[in-house]
N, C-alpha and C positions, 0 to 999 in steps of 0.2 A: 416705478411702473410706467410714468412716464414715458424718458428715454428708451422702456425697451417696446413702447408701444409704436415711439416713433422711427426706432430700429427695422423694427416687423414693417414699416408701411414704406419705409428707403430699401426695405428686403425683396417687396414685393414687385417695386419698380425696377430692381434689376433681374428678377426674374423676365418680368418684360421685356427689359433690354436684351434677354440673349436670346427672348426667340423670334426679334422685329432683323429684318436686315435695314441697311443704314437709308434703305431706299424706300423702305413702308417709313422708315420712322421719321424722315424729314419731309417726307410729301405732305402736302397741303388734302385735309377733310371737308368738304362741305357740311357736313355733320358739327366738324368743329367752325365753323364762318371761315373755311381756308384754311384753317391753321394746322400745324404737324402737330403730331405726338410729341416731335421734341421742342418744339416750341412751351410747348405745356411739361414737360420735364426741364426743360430749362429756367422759366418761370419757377418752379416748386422747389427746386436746389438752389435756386438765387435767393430766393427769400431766406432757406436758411441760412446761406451764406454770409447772407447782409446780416442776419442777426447775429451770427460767429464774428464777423468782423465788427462787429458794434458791442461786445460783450468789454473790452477792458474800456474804455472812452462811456460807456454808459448812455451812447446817443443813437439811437435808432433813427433808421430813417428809411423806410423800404422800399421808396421813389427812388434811391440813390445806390441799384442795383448795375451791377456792370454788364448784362445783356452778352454774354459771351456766345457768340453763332456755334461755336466748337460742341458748345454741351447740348444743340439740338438738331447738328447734323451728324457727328461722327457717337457712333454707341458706344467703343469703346474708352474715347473721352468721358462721357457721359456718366458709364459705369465706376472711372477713377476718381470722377466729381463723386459719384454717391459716394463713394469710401471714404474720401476724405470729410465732408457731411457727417455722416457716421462718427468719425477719429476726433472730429470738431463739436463734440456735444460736451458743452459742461454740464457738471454736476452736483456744483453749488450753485444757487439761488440769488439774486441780489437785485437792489433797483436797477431799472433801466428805465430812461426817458423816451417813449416814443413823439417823435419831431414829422411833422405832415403840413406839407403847403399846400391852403385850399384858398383858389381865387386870389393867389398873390400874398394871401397872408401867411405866416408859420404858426401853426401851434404846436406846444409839446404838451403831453400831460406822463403821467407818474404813469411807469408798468413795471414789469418784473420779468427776469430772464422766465423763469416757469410757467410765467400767463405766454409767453412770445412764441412760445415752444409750444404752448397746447396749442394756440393759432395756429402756429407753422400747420401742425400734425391736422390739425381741421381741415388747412387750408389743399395739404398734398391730400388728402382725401377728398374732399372737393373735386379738383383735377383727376385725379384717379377715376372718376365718377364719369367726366366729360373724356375723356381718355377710352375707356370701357365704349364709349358709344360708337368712336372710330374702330374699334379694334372689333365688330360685327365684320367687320367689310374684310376681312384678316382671315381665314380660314385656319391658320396652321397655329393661332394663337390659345394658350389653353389656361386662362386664369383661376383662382381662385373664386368660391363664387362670393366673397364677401370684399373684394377687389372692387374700393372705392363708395364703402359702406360703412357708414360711423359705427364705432365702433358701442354706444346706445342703441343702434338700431338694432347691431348681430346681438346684444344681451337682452334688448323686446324681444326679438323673434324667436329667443330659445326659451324666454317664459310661456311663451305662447304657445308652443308646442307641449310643455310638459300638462 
């Protein structure tokens, strides 16, 4: 359930991608403190990336992402990143050590591929959320309305209504 929740939410971001041109989607928001839409898509595919490439080594580190400009100006980059994202999901379990330097110091403590993943999926929901607020100023944009909404929230609001 998982992976295919966080399939659905890498689904939803290329739907995004194909109806931004690469000129809404790398301008700077004021709404976002300046930043592009793909600034914030590039953020949310690095992360998972960084945990893909820290999945055999067992060492996380999510400071130690590689900022590639490509996945937040050109879309159809962008797009090939999700897929690959996507093709890069495992689906065995195993410890992973998250590693974080705070004030010069390192700590690691104990995690697991499966907790890293519902982060990620939090975290591209999160974004998704601040994303949504640039994409008002967007006229031709037509989202889902649960687009950057925890997925707790959408199962409150349907008890709520019955």
């Amino acid at each position: 359930m998982l992976l295919k929740s966080i399939k659905h939410s890498l689904d939803e971001l290329t739907n995004l991608l194909d109806q931004l041109s690469d000129k809404e989607y790398s301008k700077p928001y004021g709404v976002l403190s300046d930043s592009s839409i793909g600034e914030h898509i590039r953020h949310i595919l690095e992360m998972f990336q960084c945990l893909e490439n820290s999945y055999d080594s067992g060492i996380l580190n999510y400071d130690n992402r590689e900022r590639d400009k490509r996945i937040e100006t050109k879309i159809q980059f962008a797009k090939q990143f999700v897929l690959d994202v996507k093709s890069g999901l495992k689906s065995d379990n195993k410890i992973i050590y998250l590693e974080q330097n705070i004030n010069g110091l390192t700590f690691r403590i104990q995690s697991n591929y499966y907790r890293e993943l519902l982060y990620n999926l939090e975290h591209c929901i999160h974004h998704q959320a601040l994303i949504k607020v640039a994409l008002f100023q967007c006229d031709n944009v037509v989202l889902d309305k649960n687009f950057g909404v925890a997925r707790s929230t959408i199962e409150y609001r349907k008890q709520c209504v019955q």
